[in-house]
N, C-alpha and C positions, 0 to 999 in steps of 0.2 A: 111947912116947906118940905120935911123928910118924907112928908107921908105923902104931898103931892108926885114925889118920884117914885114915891114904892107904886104909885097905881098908874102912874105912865109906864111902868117896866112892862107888866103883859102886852102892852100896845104895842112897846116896840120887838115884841119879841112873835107874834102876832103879824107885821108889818117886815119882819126884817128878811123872809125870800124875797119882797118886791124891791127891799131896799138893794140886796147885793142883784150884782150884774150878772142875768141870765141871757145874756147873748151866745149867741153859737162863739167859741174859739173859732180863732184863722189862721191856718194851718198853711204852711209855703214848701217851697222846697228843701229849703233848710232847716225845719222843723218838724218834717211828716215823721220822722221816727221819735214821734214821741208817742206816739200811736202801740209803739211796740211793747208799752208797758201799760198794766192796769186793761178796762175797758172803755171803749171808745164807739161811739155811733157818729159816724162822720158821711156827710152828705155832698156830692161834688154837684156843682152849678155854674149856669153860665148866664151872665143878666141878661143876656139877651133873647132867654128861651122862657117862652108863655107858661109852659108846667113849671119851671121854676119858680118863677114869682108868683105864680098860683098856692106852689106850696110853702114859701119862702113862711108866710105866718104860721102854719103847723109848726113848721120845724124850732119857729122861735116858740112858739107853746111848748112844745117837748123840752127842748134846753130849759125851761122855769122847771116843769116837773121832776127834771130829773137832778137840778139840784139838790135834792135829800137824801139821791140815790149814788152809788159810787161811780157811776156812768157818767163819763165826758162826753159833751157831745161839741163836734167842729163841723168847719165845712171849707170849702174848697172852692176856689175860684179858678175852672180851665182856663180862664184868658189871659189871665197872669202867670198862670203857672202851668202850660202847656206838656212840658217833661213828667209833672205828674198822675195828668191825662193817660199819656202812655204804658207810664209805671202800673196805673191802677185798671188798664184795658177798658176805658171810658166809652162805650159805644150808645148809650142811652142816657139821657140827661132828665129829671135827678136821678144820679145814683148811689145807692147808699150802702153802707160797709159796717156793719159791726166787728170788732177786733178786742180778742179777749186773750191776753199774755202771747201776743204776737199769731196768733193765727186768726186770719181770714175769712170771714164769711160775707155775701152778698145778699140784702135784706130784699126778700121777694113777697113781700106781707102785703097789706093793706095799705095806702099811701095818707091814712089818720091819725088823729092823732092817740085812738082807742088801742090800733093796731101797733103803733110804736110802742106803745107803754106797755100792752101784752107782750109784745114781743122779746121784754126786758123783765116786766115783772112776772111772766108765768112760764121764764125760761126756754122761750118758744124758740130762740136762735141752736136748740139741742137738734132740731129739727134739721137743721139746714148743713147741707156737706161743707165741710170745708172747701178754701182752694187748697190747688194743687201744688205740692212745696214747690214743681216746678214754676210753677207759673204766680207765686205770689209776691208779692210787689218788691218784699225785699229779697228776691233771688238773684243770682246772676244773671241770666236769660232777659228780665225784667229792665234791670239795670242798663243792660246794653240797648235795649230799648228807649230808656229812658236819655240813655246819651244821641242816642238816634234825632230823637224830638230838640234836645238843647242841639247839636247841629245846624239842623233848620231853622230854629231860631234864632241864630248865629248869622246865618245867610240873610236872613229876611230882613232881620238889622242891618248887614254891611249893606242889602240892597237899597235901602228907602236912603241910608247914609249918602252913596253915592248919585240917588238922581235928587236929592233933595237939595244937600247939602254945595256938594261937588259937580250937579248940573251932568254927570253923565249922560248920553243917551242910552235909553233901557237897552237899545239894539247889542251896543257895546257892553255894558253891563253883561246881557247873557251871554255872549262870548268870552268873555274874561273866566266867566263862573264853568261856563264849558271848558274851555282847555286847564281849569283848575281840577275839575273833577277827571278829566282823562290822563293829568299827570299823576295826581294822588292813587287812581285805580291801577296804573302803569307800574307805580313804587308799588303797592301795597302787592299786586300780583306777581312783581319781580321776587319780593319777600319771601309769598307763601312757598314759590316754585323751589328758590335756593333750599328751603326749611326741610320740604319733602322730597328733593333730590338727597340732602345731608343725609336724612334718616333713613330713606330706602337704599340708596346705593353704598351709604358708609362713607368716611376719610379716604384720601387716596392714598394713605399710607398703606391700610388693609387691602389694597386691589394690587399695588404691587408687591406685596408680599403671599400674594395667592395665586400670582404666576410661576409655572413648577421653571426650573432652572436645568435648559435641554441642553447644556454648554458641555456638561459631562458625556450627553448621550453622545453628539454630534463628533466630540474628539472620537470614543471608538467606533463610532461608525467610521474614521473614516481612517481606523488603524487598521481597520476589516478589512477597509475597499483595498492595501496593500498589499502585493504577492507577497509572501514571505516564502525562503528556499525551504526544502523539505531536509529533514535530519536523517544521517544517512542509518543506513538498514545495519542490524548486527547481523554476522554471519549465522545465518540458519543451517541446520543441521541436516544433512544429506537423507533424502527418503529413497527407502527401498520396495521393492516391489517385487514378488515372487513370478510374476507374468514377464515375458520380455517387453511384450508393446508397453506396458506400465514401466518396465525400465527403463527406457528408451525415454519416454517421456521426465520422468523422474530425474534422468540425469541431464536431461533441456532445463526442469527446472529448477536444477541446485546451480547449474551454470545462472541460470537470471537469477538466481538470491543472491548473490556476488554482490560485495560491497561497491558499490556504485556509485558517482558525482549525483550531487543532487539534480533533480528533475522536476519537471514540474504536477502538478496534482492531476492532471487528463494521462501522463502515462501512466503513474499509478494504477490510476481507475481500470486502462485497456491491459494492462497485465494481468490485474486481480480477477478481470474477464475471463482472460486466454486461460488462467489456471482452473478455475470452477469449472470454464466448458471441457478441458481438458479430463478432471477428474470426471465428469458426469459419463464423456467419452469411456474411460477404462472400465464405468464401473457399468454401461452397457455391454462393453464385450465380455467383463467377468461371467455378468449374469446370459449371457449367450454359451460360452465355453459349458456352465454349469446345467444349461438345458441337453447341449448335446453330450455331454458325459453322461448324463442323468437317462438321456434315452438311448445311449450306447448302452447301459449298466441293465437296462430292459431289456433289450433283446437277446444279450448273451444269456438272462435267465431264464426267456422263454425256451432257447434254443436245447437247454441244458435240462430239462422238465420234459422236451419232448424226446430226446435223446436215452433218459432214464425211464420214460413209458415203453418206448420201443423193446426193450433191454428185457423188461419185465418180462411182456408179451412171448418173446422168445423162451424166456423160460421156462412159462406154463406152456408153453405149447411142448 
């Protein structure tokens, strides 16, 4: 009896990959980040697309083989799981992903099952660029995509709920969903506007405190616009003048420098006129008197030169 188990042990050890389950893993939406750890060859499908079930049996050949290997291999159902469609930028059915400690690659090989296993066993995924962190399934950008798609699916449910269930008419149905989406886009752009008015224009605390304060200007302006009386003159000092017309004059203007009621600033002005044109006056006849002494003082020397030639003449004669 001992020895008949010692020689069933090879069998079963021989036997035991067909024994454990090589089925592809199924991966949902609440489960795809498991992908982010270890490696992963994961394959998205739709039953209802002819490549698919064409290749549906490769793919289960590949999951046997690569049971020995540290490779998990899943797959994906778009029609259940729409959101991850999006996530994973699904535009060709099968598509396939190999993921190795969370980075992304997109298997562009051979559709065999010679080519899967090369692709793993002769490290042929070194080949292939990564995706772009922007653009990889667990990014942000991705993600908002992926809530994009649960949206719609959101919709599509309330939709069948109400003509099915609740008997709506579709007519009404999309009018209800219309003035849903014009009041949400209403809020959501009232949102943004408020957000980039706040940030570009600032609080209104800072706007009035950046208006200058003209309250000061506006008093003296208009202490300016007031006559105020003039302060009266000190006694100025009597000027003299060696000329008589400059006397004359001189003693007109020590009379106006006379301590005097205040006046206002236009007589000022025509005083300090009459004075300059007065002095420019004296100092034209100065320089007049100093021409004709100057050519008086000429001709008494010409006179006196000819007087003394004369004189000479006589004497030598």
């Amino acid at each position: 009896m001992f020895f008949s188990q010692i020689h069933l042990l090879p069998i079963l050890i021989l036997f035991l990959p067909t024994l454990i389950s090589s089925e592809p893993l199924r991966l949902t939406d609440k489960t795809w980040k498991d992908m982010l750890c270890g490696q992963w060859m994961v394959e998205f499908y739709a039953p209802w697309c002819p490549s698919c079930q064409h290749f549906t049996p490769i793919w289960n050949d590949f999951a046997k083989a690569m049971t020995s290997k540290e490779v998990k291999v899943a797959a994906v159902d778009i029609n259940d799981y729409p959101s991850l469609s999006g996530r994973f930028r699904i535009s060709v059915l099968p598509t396939i992903y190999y993921v190795r400690d969370g980075v992304f690659r997109q298997f562009n090989g051979e559709r065999s099952l010679n080519g899967l296993k090369n692709y793993i066993e002769f490290q042929e995924w070194q080949r292939t660029e990564p995706v772009s962190r922007y653009f990889a399934p667990d990014s942000i950008p991705m993600s908002m995509i992926s809530s994009l798609f649960d949206i719609s699916v959101l919709v599509k449910d309330a939709y069948t709920v109400l003509l099915e269930q609740y008997g709506w008419p579709a007519w009404l149905i999309y009018i209800v969903f219309s003035i849903g989406v014009i009041f949400i886009g209403f809020i959501l752009g009232f949102g943004f506007l408020m957000i980039i008015d706040y940030c570009l224009a600032g609080t209104p605390k800072d706007e009035f405190d950046d208006i200058p304060d003209d309250s000061r200007d506006v008093e003296d302006s208009d202490e300016s616009d007031t006559p105020k009386p003039l302060k009266t003159k000190t006694k100025a000092k009597p000027i003299t003048s060696s000329t008589p017309q400059r006397a004359k004059k001189t003693a007109a203007l020590n009379t106006k420098t006379r301590p005097s009621p205040p006046v206002e600033l236009q007589d000022d002005e025509a005083l300090l006129d009459e004075v300059l044109t007065g002095d420019q006056d004296d100092d034209d006849v100065d320089s007049e008197e100093m021409n004709t002494s100057d050519v008086a003082q000429g001709t008494d020397e010409d006179d006196q030169t000819a007087s003394t030639s004369v004189r000479q003449r006589r004497v030598n004669k």
